[in-house]
C-alpha positions in Angstrom: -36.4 2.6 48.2 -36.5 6.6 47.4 -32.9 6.7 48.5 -31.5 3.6 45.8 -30.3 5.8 42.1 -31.4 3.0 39.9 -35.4 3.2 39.7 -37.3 0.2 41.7 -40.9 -1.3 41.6 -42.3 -3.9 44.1 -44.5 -5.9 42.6 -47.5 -8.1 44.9 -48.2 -11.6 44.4 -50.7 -10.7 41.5 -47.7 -9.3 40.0 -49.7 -5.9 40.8 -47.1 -2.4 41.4 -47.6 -2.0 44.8 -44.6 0.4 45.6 -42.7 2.7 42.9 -39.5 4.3 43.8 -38.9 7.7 43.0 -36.2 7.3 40.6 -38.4 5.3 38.9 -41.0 8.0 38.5 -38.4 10.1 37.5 -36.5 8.4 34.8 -39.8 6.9 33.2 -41.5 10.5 33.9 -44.8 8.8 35.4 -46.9 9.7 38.2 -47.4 7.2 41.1 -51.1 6.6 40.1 -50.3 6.0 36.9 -48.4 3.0 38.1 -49.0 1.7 41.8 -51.9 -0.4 41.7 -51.2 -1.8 38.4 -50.5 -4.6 36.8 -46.7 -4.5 35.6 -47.6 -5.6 32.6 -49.8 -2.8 31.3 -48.2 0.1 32.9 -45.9 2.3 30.8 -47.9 0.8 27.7 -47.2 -2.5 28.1 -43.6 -2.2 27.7 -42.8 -4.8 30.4 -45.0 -7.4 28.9 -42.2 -9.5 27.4 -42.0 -13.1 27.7 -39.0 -13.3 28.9 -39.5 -10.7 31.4 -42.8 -12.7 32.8 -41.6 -16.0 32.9 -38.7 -14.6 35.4 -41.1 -13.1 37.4 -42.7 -16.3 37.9 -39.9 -18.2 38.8 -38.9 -15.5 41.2 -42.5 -15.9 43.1 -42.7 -19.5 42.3 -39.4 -21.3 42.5 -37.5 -18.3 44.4 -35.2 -17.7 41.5 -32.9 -14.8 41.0 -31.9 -12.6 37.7 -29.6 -9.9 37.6 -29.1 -9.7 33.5 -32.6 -9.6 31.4 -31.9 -6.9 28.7 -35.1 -4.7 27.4 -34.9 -2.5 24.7 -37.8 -0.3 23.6 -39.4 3.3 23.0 -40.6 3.8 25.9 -43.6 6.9 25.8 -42.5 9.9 27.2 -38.8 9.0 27.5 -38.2 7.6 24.4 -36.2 4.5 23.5 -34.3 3.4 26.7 -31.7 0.1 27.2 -32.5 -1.6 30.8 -31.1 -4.3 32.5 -33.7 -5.4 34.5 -33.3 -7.2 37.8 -35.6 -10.1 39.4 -35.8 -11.3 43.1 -38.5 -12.3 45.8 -38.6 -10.1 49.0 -39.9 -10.8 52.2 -41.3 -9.0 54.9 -40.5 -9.6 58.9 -43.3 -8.2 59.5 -45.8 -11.0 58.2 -45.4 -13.7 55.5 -46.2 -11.9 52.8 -44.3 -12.1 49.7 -43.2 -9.8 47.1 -41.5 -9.0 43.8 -38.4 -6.3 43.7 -37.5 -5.6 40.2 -34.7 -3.5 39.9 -33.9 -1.1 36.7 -30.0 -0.3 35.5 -29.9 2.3 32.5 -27.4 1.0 29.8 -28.9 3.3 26.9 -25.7 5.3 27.0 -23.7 2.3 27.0 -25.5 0.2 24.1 -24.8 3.3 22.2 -21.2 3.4 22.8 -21.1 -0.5 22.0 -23.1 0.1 18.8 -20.8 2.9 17.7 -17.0 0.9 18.3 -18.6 -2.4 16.7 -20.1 0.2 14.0 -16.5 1.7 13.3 -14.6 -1.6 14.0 -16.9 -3.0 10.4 -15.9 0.0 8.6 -12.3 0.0 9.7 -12.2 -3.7 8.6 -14.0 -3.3 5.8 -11.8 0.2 4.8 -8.1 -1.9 6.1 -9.7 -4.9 3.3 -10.2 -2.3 0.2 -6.6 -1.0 1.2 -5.2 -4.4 0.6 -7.2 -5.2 -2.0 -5.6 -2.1 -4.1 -2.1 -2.2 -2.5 -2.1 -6.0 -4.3 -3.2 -4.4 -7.5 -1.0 -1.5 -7.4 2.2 -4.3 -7.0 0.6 -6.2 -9.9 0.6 -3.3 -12.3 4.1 -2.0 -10.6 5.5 -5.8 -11.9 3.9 -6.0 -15.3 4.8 -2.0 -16.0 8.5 -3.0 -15.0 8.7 -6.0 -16.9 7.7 -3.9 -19.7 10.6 -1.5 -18.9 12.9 -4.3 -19.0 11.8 -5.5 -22.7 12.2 -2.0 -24.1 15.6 -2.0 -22.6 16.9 -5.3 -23.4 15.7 -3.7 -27.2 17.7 -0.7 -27.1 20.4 -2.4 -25.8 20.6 -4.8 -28.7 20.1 -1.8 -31.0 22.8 0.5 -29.8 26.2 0.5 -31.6 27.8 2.5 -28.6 29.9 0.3 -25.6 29.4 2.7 -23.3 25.8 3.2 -24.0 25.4 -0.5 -23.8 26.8 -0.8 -20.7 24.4 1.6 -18.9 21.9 0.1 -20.9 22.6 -3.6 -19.7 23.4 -2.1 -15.7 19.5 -0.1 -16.0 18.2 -3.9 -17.2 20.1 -5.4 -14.5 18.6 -3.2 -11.9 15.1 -3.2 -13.1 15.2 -7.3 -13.2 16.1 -7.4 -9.9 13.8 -5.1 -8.3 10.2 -6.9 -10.7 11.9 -10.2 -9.4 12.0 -8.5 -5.6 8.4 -7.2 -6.5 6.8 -10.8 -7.2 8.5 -12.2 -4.3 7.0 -9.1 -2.1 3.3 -9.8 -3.4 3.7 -13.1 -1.7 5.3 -11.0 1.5 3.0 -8.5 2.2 -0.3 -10.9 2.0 0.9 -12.1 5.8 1.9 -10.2 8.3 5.2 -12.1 9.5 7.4 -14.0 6.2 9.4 -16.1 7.3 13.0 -15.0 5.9 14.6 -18.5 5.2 12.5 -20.0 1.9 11.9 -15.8 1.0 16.1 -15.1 0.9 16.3 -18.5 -0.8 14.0 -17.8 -3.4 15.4 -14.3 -4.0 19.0 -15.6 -4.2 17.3 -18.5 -6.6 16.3 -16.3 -8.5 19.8 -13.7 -9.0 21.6 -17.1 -9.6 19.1 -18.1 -12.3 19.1 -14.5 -14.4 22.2 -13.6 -13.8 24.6 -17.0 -13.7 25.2 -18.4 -17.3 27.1 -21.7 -17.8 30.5 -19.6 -19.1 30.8 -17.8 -15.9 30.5 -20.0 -13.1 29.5 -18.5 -9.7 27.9 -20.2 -6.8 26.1 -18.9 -4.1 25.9 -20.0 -0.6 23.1 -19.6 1.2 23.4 -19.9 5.3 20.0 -18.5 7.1 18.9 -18.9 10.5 14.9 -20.0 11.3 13.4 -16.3 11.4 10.8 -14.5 10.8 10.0 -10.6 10.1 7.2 -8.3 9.8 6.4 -7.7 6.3 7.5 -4.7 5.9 10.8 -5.4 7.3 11.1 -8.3 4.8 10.6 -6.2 2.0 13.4 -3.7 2.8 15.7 -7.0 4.1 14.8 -8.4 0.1 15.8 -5.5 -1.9 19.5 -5.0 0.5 20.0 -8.6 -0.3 19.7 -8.4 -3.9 21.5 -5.3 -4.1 24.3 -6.5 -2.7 24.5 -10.0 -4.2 23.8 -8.3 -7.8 26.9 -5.6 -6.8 29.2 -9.4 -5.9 28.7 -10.8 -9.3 28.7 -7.9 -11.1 32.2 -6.9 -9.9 33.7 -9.4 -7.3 35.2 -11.8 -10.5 36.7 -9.7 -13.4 37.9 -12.7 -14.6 36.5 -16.6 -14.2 37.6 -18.6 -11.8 36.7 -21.8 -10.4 36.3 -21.3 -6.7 34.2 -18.1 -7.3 32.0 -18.0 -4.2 29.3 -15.4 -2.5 28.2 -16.5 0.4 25.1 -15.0 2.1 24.5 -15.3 5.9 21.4 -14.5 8.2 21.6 -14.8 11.6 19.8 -14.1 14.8 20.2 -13.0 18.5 17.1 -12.3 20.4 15.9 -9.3 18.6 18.6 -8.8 17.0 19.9 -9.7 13.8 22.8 -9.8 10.6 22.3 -9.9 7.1 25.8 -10.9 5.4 27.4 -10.8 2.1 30.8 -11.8 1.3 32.4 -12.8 -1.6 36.3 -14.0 -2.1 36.6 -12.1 -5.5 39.1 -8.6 -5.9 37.6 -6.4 -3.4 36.4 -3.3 -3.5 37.0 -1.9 -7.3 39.3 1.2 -7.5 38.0 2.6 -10.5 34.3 3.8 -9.2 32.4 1.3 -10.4 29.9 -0.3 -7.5 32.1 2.3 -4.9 30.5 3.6 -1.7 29.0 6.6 -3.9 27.4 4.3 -6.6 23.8 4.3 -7.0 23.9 0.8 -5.2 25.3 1.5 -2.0 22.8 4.6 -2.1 20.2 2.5 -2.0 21.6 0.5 0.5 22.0 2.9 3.2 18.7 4.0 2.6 17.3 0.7 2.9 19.3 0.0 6.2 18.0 3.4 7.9 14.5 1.9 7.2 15.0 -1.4 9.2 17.4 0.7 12.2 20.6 -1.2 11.2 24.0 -0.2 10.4 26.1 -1.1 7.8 30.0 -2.5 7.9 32.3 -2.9 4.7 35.7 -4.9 4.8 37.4 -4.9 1.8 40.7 -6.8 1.1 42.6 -8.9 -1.8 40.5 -12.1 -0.6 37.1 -10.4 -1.4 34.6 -8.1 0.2 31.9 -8.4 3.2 28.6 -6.1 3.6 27.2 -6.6 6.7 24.0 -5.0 7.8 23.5 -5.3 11.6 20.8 -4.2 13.8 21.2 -2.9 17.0 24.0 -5.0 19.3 23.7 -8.4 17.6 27.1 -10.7 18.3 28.0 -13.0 16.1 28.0 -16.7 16.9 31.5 -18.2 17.3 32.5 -20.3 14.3 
């Protein structure tokens, strides 16, 4: 017994110690006649005198039962509070047929404590990751009503003004900042799941263009193609504000003049990971006087946008009309 680590006690039929390793008079810091000769139950204070604890001592004598996985958890004197596993089984002796008791002792203070402390900081992380989205959602519902705001004071100045040119910029800044509180509603919904799924949230998006942008004079239609995807959020959000950037940048300047067949046409599609978001129109082309060119405030915020999400951008411009596509990594395009 002296030469097992975890500390032992053999224990008589009158559930008496008869036999205390010396690990065990170690860890507990007792002297052998404190405990041989005792009954377990009143040694060490009566720390062992648990139900649980006697009725598997019992079983052990009585009905020859085993236990490997009783837990006690006390303050032990001397020692202090302590975490066993204790263990229970009968021994026998060749020698005669006497029978005894072998309870076994496995310190798991160290490890309770560890256990305590990760469930501990798994709360507060949970608890801290829940006040984080509680305020991110405020912060976008203040960031929507602040730019709707923006929007009325523009839509004011621009009716006020008596200059063209002022109205123009005027009517572009209203434009832009429609599009991105429209974008900003859309992402609330986004970023309360983890994955969005992209078909119903580039729908809604282009919905939305068509419906503040579209009046019954100028007819434009746009097509919507979109594979069954889905994207982390944050992905999504990025993939949103590219999309209306780039449909706002085809009405805006695809059809100078009103035409029947004016068409975008916006395309997502899928290959394993990878993955193409594609606008086209068949309007002019890319314009020749500056306006939504590769150094407009548009594009800018294109490119940016596509660094986010690792994709690369791919303009083809011609008399027919004018394709964006944004493509991530090696993604080939599906034969038509």
């Amino acid at each position: 017994m002296d030469t097992v680590r975890d500390p032992l006690l053999v224990l008589d039929c009158a559930f008496n110690v008869a036999t205390a390793s010396r690990s065990f008079l170690r860890d507990f810091d007792v002297t052998s006649e404190n405990v041989v000769g005792h009954s377990v139950y009143e040694i060490l204070g009566g720390h062992f005198n648990v139900v649980g604890l006697a009725k598997l001592i019992e079983n052990a004598l009585t009905e020859h039962t085993i236990s490997e996985s009783f837990d006690i958890n006390s303050l032990f004197p001397r020692i202090g509070h302590r975490s066993f596993i204790v263990g229970v089984s009968e021994v026998f002796f060749s020698q005669n047929s006497d029978k005894a008791i072998l309870l076994s002792f496995h310190d798991v203070t160290q490890r309770r404590l560890i256990e305590k402390e990760k469930a501990d900081l798994l709360v507060n992380t949970q608890k801290l990751l829940e006040e984080k989205r509680v305020l991110l959602l405020e912060m976008r519902h203040r960031i929507f009503n602040s730019l709707q705001i923006i929007a009325n004071i523009l839509m004011m100045k621009t009716r006020a003004t008596a200059s063209e040119e002022t109205r123009k910029h005027l009517e572009d800044a209203y434009a832009r900042v429609m599009s991105v509180a429209t974008i900003q509603r859309h992402i609330d919904d986004a970023a309360r799941t983890e994955t969005v799924k992209l078909a119903p949230y580039f729908t809604t998006i282009c919905d939305g263009l068509a419906h503040s942008m579209i009046d019954d004079e100028w007819r434009v239609s746009i097509r919507c193609q979109f594979d069954d995807a889905s994207a982390a959020s944050s992905e999504a959000v990025s993939l949103g504000l590219i999309l209306t950037e780039l449909v706002i940048n085809s009405l805006k300047y695809a059809f100078p003049t009103n035409r029947r067949d004016a068409e975008v046409v916006v395309k997502y599609e899928t290959s394993g990971a990878n993955w193409r978001l594609m606008v086209s129109d068949n309007g002019v082309g890319r314009p020749h006087d500056g306006a939504g060119s590769c150094d407009g405030l548009g594009s800018t915020l294109v490119k940016a946008l596509a660094n986010q999400v690792k994709a690369q951008i791919e303009t083809v411009s011609s008399e027919h009309g004018l394709t964006v596509a944004i493509t991530h990594a090696t993604f080939t395009p599906r034969p038509a």
